[in-house]
C-alpha positions as CSV (number, residue, x, y, z in Angstrom):
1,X,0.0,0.0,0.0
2,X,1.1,3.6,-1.0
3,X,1.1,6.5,1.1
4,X,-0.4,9.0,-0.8
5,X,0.8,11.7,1.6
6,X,4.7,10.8,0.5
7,X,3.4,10.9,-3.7
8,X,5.1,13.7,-5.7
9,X,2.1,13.5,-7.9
10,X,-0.3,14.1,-5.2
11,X,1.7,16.8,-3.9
12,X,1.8,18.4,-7.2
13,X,-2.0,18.0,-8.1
14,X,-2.9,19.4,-4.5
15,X,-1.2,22.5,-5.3
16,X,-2.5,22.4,-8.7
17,X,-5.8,22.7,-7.2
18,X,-5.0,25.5,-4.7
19,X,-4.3,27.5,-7.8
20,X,-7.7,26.4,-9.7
21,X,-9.1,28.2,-6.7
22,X,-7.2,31.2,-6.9
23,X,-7.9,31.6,-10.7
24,X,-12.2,30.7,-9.9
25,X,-12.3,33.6,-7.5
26,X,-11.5,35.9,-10.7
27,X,-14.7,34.8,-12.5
28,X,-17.5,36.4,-12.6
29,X,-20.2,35.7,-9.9
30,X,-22.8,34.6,-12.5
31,X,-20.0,31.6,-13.1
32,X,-20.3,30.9,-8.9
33,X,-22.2,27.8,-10.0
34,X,-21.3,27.4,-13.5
35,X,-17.5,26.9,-14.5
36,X,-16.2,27.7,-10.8
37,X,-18.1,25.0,-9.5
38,X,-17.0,22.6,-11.9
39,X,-13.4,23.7,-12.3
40,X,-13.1,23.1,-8.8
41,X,-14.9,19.8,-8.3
42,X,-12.9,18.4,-11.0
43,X,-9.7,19.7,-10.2
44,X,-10.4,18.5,-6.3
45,X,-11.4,14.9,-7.8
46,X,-7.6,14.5,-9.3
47,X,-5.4,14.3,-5.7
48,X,-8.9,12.9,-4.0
49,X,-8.9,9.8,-6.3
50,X,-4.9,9.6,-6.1
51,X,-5.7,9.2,-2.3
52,X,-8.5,7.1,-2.2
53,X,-6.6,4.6,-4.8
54,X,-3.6,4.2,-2.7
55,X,-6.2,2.5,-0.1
56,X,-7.1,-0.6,-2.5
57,X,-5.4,-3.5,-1.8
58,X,-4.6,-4.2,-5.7
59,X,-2.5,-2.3,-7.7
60,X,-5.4,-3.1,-10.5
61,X,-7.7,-1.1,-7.9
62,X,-5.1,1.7,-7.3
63,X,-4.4,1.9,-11.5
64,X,-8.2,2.5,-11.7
65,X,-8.4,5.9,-9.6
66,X,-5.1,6.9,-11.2
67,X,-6.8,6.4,-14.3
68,X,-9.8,8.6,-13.2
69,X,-7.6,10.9,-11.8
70,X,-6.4,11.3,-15.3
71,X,-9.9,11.7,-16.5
72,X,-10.5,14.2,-14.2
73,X,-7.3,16.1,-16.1
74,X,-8.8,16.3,-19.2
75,X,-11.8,17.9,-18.0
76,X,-10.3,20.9,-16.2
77,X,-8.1,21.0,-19.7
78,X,-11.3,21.0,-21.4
79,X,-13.3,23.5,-18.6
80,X,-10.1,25.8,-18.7
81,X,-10.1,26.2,-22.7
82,X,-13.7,27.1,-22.4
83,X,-12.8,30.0,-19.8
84,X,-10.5,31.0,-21.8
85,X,-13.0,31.4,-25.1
86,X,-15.3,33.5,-22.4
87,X,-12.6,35.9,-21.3
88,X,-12.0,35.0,-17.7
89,X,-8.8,33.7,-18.0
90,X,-6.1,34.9,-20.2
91,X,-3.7,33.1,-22.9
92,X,-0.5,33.6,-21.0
93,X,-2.4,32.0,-17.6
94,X,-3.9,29.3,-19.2
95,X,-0.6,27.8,-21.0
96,X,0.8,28.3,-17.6
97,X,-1.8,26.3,-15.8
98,X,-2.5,23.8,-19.0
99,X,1.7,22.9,-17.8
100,X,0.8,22.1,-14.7
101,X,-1.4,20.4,-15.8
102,X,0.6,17.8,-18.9
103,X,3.2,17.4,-15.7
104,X,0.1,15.9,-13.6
105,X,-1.0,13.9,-16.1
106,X,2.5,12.5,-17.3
107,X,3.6,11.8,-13.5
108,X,0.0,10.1,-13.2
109,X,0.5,8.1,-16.4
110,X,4.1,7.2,-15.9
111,X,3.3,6.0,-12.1
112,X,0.1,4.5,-13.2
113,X,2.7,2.5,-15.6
114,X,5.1,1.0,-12.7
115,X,1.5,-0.3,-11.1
116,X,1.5,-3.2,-13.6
């Protein structure tokens, strides 16, 4: 059993969200329960499903929730484009964030890979 507490990748991802937060509470209020909302759900659901999958006994169970954690990449990715076609979040922050966000889903893809 992994202790997610110890993963760079959940580290990382943790952080990552922090900042998803600190970007959201730019939008506007009419987005409080729009793209806020589910910019932050999803970006919470990556290190939440890294630490829930380090519980399973299997490493076929833990490789699951790394893989949703993965999922749950793409749709900030996806979520964060769309912000950016509104106007609430600029070219320059989104490539920055969008990096953050290919080293997540590498570290999550390469670990995912040692599971086997």
């Amino acid at each position: 059993m992994h202790r997610f507490k110890e993963l760079k990748v959940w580290k990382k991802s943790r952080a990552f969200c922090k900042h998803i937060y600190e970007i959201t509470s730019l939008f506007p209020e009419s987005e409080k329960f729009g793209l806020v909302n589910q910019l932050r759900r999803a970006s919470v659901s990556i290190p939440s499903n890294i630490a829930e999958g380090t519980s399973r006994k299997s490493n076929k169970d833990f490789s699951r929730f790394l893989e949703i954690a993965i999922g749950s990449c793409y749709e900030v990715e996806t979520q964060l484009l769309i912000a950016n076609d509104l106007g609430y979040i600029n070219k320059k922050s989104l490539q920055l964030v969008l990096e953050d966000l290919e080293a997540i889903i590498k570290m999550t893809s390469k670990f995912k890979s040692t599971l086997k």
